[in-house]
C-alpha positions in Angstrom: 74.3 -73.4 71.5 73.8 -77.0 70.3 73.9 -79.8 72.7 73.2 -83.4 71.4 73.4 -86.9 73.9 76.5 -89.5 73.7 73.6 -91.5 72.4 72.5 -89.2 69.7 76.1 -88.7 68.5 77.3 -92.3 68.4 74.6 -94.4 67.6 75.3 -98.1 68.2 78.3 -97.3 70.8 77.9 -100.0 73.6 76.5 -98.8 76.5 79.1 -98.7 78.6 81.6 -96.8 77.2 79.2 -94.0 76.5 79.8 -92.8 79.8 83.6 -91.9 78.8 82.0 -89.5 76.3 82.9 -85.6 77.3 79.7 -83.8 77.9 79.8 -79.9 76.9 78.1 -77.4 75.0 79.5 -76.0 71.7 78.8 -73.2 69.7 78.2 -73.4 66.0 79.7 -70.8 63.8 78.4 -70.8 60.0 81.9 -68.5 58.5 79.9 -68.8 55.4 77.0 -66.3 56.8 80.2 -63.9 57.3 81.3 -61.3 54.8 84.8 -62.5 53.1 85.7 -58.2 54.2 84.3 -58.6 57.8 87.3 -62.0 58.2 89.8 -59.8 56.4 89.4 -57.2 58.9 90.4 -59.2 62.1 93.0 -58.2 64.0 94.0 -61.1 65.3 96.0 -62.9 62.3 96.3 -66.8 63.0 92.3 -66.5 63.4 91.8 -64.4 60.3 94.0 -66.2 58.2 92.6 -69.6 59.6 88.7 -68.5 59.1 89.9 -67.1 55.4 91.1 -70.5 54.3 87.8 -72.3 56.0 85.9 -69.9 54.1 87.2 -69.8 50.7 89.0 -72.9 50.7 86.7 -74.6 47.7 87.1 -71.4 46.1 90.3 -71.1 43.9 89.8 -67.9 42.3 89.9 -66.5 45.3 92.9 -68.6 46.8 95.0 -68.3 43.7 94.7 -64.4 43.6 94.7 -63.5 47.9 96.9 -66.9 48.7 98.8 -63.9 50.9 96.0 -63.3 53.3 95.5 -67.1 54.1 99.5 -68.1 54.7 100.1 -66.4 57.8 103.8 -65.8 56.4 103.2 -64.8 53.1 104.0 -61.3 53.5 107.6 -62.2 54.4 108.1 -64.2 51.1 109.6 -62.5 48.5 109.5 -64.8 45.8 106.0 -65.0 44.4 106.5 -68.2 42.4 106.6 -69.8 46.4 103.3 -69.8 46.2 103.2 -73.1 43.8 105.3 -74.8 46.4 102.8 -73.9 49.1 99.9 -75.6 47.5 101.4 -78.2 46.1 100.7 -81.5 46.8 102.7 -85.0 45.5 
């Protein structure tokens, strides 16, 4: 658990609106220490799917060729060429 001061966080805040800061401790997950198999493996899909695109999202090999395991609704589409239209971006 990592638990920092309203000081240490916003340095240079005024004083007295650091007391509006929430305090509460956090926990720091590193996906990246997690096996890409071990994330696939969840049961629970919005979290897998969301901790898959974390993950891999700065890898495009792996997007372009498992883009179904990270769009929670991909295994409903049935045109493949969707896929562009998801990850486009104007």
């Amino acid at each position: 658990m990592t638990k920092e001061s309203p000081e240490t966080l916003f340095k240079g805040a005024p004083e007295e609106l650091l007391s509006f800061v929430p305090h509460f401790d956090y926990v720091l997950l590193d996906i990246s220490q997690i096996a890409t198999e071990t994330l696939e493996q969840l049961e629970f899909l919005f979290l897998r799917n969301i901790l898959l695109a974390l993950k891999q999202s700065r890898n495009a090999a792996y997007v372009e060729v498992f883009w179904e395991k990270i769009i929670i609704f991909a295994p409903q589409v049935r045109q493949k060429s969707l896929k562009f239209e998801l990850f486009y971006t104007p």
